[in-house]
C-alpha positions as CSV (number, residue, x, y, z in Angstrom):
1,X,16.1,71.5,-143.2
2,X,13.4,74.0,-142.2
3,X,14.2,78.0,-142.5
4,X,13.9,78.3,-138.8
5,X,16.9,75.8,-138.2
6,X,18.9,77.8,-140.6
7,X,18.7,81.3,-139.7
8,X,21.4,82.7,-137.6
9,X,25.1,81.7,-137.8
10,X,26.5,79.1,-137.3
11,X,26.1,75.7,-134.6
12,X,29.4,77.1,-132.8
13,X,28.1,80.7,-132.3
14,X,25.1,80.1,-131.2
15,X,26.1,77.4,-128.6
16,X,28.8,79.8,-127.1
17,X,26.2,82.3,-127.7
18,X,23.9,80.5,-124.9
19,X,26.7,80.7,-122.8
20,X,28.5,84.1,-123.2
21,X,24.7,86.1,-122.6
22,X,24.0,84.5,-119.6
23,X,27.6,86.0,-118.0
24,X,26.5,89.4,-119.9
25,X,23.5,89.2,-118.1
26,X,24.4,88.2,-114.6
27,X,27.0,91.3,-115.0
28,X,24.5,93.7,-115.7
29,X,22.4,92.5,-113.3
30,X,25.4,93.2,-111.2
31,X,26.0,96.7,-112.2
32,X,22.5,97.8,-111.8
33,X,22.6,96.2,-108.6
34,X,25.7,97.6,-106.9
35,X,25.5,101.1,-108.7
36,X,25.4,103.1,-105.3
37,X,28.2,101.2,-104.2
38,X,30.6,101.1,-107.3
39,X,30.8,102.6,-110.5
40,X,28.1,101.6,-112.7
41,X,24.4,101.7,-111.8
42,X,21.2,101.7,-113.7
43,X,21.9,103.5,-117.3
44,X,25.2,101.5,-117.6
45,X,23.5,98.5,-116.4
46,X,20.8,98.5,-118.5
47,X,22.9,99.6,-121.7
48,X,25.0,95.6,-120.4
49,X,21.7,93.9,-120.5
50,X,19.8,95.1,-123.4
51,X,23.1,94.3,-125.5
52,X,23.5,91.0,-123.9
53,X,19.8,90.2,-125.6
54,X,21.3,92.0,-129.0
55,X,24.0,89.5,-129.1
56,X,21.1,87.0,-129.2
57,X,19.6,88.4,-131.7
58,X,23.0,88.8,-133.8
59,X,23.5,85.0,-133.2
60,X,20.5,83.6,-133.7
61,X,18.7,85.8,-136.4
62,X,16.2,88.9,-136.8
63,X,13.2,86.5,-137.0
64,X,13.9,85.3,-133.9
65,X,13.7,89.1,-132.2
66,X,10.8,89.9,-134.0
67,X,8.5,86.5,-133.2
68,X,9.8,86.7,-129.6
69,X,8.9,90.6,-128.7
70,X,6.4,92.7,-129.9
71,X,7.0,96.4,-130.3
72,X,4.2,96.8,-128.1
73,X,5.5,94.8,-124.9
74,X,8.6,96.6,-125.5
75,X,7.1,99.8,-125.9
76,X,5.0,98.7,-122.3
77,X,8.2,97.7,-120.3
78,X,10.1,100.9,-121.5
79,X,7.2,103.2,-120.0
80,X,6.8,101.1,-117.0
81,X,10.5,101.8,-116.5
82,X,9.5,105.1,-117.1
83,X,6.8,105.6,-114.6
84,X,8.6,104.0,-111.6
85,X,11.2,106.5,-111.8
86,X,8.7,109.4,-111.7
87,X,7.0,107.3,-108.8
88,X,10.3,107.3,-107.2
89,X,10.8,110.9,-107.8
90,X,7.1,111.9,-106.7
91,X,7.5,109.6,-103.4
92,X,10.2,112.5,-102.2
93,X,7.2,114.7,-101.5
94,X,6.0,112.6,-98.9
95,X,9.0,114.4,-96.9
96,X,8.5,117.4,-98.1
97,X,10.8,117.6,-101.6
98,X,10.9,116.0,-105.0
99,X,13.5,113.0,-105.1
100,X,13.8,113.0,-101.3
101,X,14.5,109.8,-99.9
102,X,11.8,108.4,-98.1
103,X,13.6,105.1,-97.3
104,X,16.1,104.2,-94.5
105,X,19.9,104.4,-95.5
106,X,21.0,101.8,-93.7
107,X,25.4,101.2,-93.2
108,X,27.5,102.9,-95.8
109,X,29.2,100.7,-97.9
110,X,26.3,98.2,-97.6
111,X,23.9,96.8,-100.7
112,X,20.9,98.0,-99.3
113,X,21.4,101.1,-97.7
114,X,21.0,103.5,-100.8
115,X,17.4,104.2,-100.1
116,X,15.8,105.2,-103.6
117,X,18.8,105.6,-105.2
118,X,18.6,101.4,-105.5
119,X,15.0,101.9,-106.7
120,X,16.1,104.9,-108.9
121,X,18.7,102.6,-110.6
122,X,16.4,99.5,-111.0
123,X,13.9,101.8,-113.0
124,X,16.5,103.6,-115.0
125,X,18.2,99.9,-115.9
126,X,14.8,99.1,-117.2
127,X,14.1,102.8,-119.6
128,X,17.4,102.3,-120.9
129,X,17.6,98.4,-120.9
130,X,14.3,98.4,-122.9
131,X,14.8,101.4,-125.0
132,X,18.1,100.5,-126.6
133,X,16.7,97.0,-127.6
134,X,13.7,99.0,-129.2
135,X,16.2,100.8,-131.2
136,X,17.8,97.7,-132.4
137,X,14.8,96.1,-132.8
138,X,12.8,99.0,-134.9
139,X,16.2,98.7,-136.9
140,X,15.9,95.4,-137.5
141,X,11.8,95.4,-138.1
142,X,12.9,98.1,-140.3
143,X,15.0,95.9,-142.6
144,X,12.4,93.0,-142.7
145,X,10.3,95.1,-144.5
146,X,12.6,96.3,-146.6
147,X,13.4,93.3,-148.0
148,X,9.8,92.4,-148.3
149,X,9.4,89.8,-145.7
């Protein structure tokens, strides 16, 4: 057998693996999503996501994080995430205040009728989405190289 059929655990977790992170991430998809209606929105729905891809790495093995995503797209996304919420947050002075909404709020109780505060939470899902896997994945670049890899 090669080394890359033999990292991670074993057959069993990593075929319920495949299936468990897909519901994670459908959920947290959810959460970011619905945040202005229910509890939840983008921090808590990013923290849902970037574990569900965690989990992956936890199944299938630290080579497989590290071959997959560089630090560098990772370090991209999170300040793209980054500077759409300060675009959000800047578009406010187009009516005369920082953070104003400049959108439509549409019927209460209704997915799209937040205005920016949707926006807000898609951005936020991504800075803290991205940034918690960077963690985890410095953490486990971190340990590659200490064991000489």
């Amino acid at each position: 057998m090669s080394s890359k059929t033999n990292t991670g655990m074993s057959l069993i977790v990593k075929t319920v693996t495949r299936i468990v992170v897909s519901v994670i991430l459908v959920f947290g998809i959810y959460i970011v999503a619905h945040g202005h209606v229910a509890l939840g929105g983008g921090f808590a729905g990013g923290i849902i996501i970037a574990l569900s891809f965690v989990l992956l790495i936890l199944a299938f093995g630290r080579n497989v994080a590290v071959n997959k995503i560089s630090v560098t797209l990772a370090a991209n996304l999170e300040t793209i995430g980054a500077l759409m919420f300060l675009g959000i947050a800047l578009l406010g002075f187009l009516k005369g205040a920082f953070f104003t909404n400049i959108l439509s709020k549409g019927v209460p109780f209704k997915l799209f009728s937040a205005g920016t505060i949707s926006l807000s939470n898609y951005a936020i899902s991504l800075k803290v989405g991205i940034g918690l896997f960077s963690i985890y994945l410095a953490f486990v670049i971190l340990e590659r190289y200490k064991q000489g890899k």
